[in-house]
SEGU-369379 format. One record per residue: residue in one letter; x, y, z of N, C-alpha, C, O in turn. Coordinates in steps of 0.02 Angstrom, whole numbers, padded with zeros to 5 digits, always signed. Example, Ala and Ser with C-alpha at 12.3 -4.5 7.8 and 13.67 -1.06 7.14 Angstrom:
% SEGU-369379
A+00660-00284+00390+00615-00225+00390+00660-00165+00390+00712-00166+00423S+00642-00112+00354+00684-00053+00357+00645+00002+00394+00670+00057+00402
% end
This chain:
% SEGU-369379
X+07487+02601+03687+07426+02610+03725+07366+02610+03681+07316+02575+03692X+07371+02650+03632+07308+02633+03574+07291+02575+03552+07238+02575+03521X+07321+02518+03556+07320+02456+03531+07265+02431+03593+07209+02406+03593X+07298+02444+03628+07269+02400+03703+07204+02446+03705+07171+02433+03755X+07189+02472+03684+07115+02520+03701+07072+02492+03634+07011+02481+03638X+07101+02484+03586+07043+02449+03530+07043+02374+03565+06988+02353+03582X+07075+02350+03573+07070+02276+03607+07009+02278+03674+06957+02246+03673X+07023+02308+03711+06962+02357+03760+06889+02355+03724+06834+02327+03731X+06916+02392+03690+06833+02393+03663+06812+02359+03618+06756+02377+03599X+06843+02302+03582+06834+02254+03530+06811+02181+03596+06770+02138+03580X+06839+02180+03653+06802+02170+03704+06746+02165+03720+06706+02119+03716X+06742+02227+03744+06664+02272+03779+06600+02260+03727+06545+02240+03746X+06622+02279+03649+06571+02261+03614+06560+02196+03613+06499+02186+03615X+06596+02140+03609+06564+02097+03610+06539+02050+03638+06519+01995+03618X+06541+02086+03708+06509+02070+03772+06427+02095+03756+06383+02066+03788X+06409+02137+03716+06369+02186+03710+06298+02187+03644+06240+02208+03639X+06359+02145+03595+06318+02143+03516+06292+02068+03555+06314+02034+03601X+06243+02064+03517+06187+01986+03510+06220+01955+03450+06232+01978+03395X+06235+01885+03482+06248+01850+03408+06203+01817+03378+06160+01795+03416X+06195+01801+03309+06131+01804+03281+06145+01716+03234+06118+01698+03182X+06188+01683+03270+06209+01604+03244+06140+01569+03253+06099+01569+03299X+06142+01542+03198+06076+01493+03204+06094+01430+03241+06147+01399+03238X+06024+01411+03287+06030+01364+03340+05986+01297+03299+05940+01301+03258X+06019+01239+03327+06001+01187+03290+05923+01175+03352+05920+01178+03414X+05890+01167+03321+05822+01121+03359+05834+01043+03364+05859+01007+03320X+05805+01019+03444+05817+00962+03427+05762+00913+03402+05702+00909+03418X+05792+00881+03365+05747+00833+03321+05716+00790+03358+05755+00755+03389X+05654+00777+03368+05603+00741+03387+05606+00664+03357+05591+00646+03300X+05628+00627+03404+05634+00563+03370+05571+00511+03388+05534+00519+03437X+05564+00458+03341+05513+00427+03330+05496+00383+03413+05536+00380+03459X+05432+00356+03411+05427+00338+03481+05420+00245+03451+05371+00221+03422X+05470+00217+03467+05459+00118+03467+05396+00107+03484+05363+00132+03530X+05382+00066+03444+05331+00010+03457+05321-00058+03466+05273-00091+03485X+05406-00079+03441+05425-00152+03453+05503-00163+03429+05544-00118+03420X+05510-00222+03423+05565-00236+03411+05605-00274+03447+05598-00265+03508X+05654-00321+03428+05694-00383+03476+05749-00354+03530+05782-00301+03526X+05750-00387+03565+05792-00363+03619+05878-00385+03608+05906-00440+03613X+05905-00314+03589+05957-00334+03569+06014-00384+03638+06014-00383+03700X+06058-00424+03584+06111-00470+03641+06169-00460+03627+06188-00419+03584X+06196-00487+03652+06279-00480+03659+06295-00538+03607+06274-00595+03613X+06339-00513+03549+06328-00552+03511+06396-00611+03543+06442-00587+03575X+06393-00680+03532+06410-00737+03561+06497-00747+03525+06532-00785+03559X+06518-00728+03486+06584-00725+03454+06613-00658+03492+06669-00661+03518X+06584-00615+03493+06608-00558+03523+06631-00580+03581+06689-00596+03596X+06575-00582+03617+06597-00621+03701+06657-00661+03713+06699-00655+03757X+06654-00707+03662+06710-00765+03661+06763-00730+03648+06812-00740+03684X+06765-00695+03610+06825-00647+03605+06851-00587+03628+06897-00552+03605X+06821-00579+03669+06817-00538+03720+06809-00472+03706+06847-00432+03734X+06754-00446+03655+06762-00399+03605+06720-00353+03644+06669-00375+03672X+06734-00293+03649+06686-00238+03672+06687-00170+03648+06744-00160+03628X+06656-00127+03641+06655-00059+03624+06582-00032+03602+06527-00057+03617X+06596+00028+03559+06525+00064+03546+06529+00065+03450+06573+00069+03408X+06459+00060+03450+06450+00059+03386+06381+00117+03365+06324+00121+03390X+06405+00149+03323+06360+00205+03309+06307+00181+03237+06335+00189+03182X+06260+00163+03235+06207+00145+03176+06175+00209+03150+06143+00249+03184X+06191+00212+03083+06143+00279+03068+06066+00240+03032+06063+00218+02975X+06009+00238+03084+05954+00212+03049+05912+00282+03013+05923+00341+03027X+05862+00255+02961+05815+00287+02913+05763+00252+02928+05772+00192+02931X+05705+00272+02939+05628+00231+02938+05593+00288+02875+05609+00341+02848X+05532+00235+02873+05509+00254+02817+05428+00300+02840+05384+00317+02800X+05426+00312+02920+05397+00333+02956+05364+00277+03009+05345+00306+03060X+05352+00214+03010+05344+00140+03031+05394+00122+03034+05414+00130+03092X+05441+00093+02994+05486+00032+02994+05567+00065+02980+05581+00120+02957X+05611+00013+02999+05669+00049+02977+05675-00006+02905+05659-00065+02894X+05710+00051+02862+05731+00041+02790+05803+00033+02799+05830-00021+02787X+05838+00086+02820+05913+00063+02819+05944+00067+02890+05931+00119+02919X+05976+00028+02917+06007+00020+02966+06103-00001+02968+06130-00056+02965X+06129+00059+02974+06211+00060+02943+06255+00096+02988+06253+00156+03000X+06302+00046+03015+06346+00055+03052+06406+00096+03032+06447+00088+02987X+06399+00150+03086+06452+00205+03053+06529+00171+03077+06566+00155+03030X+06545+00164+03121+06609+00116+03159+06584+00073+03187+06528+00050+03179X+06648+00049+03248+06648+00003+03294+06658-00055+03259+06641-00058+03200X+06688-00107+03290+06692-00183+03270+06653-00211+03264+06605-00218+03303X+06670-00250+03178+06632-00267+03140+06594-00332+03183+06537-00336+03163X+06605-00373+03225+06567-00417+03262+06502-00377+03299+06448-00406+03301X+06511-00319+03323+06470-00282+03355+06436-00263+03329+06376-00273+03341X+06462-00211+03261+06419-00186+03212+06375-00240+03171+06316-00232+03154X+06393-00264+03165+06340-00340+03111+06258-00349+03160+06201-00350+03138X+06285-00356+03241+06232-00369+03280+06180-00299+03306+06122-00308+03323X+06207-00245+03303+06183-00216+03312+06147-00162+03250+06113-00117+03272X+06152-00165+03194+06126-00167+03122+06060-00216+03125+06004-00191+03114X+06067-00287+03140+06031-00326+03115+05993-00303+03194+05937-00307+03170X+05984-00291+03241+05937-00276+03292+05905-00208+03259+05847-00201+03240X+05961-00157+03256+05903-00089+03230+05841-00105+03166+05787-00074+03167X+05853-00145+03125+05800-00177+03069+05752-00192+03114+05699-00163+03100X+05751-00220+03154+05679-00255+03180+05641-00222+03230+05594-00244+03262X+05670-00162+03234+05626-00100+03240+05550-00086+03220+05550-00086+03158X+05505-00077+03235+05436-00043+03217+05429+00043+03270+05461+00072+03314X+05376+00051+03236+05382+00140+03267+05297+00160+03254+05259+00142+03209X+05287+00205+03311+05218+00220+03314+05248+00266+03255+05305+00288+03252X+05168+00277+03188+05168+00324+03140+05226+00387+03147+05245+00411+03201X+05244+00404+03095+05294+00459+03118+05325+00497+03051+05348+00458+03009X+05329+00564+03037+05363+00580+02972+05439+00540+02971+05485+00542+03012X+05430+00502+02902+05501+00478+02902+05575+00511+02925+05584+00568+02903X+05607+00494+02949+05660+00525+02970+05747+00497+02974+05740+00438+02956X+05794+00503+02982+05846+00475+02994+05877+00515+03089+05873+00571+03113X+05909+00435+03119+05951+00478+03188+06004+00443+03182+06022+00421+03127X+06029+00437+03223+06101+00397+03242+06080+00376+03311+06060+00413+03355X+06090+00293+03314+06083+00245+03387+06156+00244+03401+06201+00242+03359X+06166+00247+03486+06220+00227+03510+06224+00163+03555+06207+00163+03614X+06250+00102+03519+06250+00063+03564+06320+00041+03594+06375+00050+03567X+06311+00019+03641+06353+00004+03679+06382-00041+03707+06363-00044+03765X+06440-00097+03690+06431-00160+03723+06488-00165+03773+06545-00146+03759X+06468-00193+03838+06534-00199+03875+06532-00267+03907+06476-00292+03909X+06585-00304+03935+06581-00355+03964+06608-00352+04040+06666-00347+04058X+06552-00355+04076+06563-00353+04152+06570-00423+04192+06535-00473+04185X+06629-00414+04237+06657-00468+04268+06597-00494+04312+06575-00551+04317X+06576-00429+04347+06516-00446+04394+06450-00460+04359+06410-00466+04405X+06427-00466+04314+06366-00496+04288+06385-00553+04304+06435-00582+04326X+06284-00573+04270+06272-00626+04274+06271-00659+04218+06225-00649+04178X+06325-00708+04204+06350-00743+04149+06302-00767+04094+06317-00770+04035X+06220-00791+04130+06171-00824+04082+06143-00767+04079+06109-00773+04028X+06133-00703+04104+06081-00659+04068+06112-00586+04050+06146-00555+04091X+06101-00567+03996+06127-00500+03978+06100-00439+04023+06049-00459+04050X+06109-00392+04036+06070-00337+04075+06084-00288+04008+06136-00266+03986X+06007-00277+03985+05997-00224+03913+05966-00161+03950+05924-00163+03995X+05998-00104+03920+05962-00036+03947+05940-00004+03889+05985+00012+03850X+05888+00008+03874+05874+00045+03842+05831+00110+03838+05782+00123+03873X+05861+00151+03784+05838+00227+03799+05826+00248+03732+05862+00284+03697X+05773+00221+03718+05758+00224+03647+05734+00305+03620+05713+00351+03655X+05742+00304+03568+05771+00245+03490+05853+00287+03504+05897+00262+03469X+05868+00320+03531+05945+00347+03538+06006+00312+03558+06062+00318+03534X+05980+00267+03617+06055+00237+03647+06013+00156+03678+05961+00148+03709X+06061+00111+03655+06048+00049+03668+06137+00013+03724+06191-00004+03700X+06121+00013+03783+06185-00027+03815+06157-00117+03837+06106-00134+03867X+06209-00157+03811+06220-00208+03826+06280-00240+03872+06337-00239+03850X+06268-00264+03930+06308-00295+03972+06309-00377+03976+06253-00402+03971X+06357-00416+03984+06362-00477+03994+06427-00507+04019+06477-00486+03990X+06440-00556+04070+06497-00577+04086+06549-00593+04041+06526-00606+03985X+06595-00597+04045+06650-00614+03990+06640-00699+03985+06610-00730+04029X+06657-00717+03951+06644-00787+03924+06708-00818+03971+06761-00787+03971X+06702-00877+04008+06749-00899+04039+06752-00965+04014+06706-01007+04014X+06840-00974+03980+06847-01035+03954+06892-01052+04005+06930-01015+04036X+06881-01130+04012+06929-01161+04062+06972-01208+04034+06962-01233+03979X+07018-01221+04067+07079-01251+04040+07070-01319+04034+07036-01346+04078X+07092-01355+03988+07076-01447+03982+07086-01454+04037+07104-01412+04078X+07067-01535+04046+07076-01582+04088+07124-01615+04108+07124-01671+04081X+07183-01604+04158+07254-01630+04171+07284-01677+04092+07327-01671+04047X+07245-01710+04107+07259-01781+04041+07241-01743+03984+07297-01729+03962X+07212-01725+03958+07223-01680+03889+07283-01633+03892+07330-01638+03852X+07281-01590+03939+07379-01555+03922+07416-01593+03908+07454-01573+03863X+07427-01662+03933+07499-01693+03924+07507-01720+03845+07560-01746+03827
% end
């Protein structure tokens, strides 16, 4: 029974004490000012490649300096690296974030145009139909 009564009140107190963990603030990220509209890169598509790729960019308070893909496939990551570079940014203390982009290939799109969402500078999604290859021409199989 003594056991179960310190447990009780090892409880109660710490329903009771304030915990005093430091809370992260969130970081204020830079506001765009330009930059290319990222695409679905065209090998990917063909290959029917999709997923998420995480970029850790650095600006130098204007421009991005480094733009480096933490994962995701390397077809994805190459395109979405070389889009975070061409980034510009209203004035800003230099800083580093992490972009999440996103590529998926939807049956129901529309095959000639990508649908880009963006929610800058944090999360970039790209959609586009899957690449549809068709089969030769009777006389070419044989």
């Amino acid at each position: 029974m003594a056991c179960g009564s310190v447990i009780n009140v090892a409880v109660l107190l710490g329903m009771f004490i304030p915990t005093f963990a430091p809370q992260q603030s969130k970081a204020v990220l830079p506001m765009i000012a330009g930059g290319a509209v990222p695409l679905y890169p065209p090998l990917a598509r063909a290959a029917k490649v999709e997923g998420i790729v995480h970029v850790k960019v650095t600006t130098d308070g204007v421009k991005v300096v480094t733009a480096q893909a933490e994962d995701g496939n390397r077809l994805l990551a190459d395109s979405a690296e070389e889009n975070a570079r061409t980034w510009r940014f209203s004035k800003h203390e230099p800083t580093s974030f992490t972009v999440t982009y996103r590529f998926r290939l939807d049956a129901n799109a529309d095959p000639n145009n990508p649908t880009v969402t963006l929610r800058f500078p944090a999360e970039v999604d790209v959609s586009i139909a899957p690449l549809v290859l068709s089969d030769p021409a009777p006389e070419i199989r044989k």
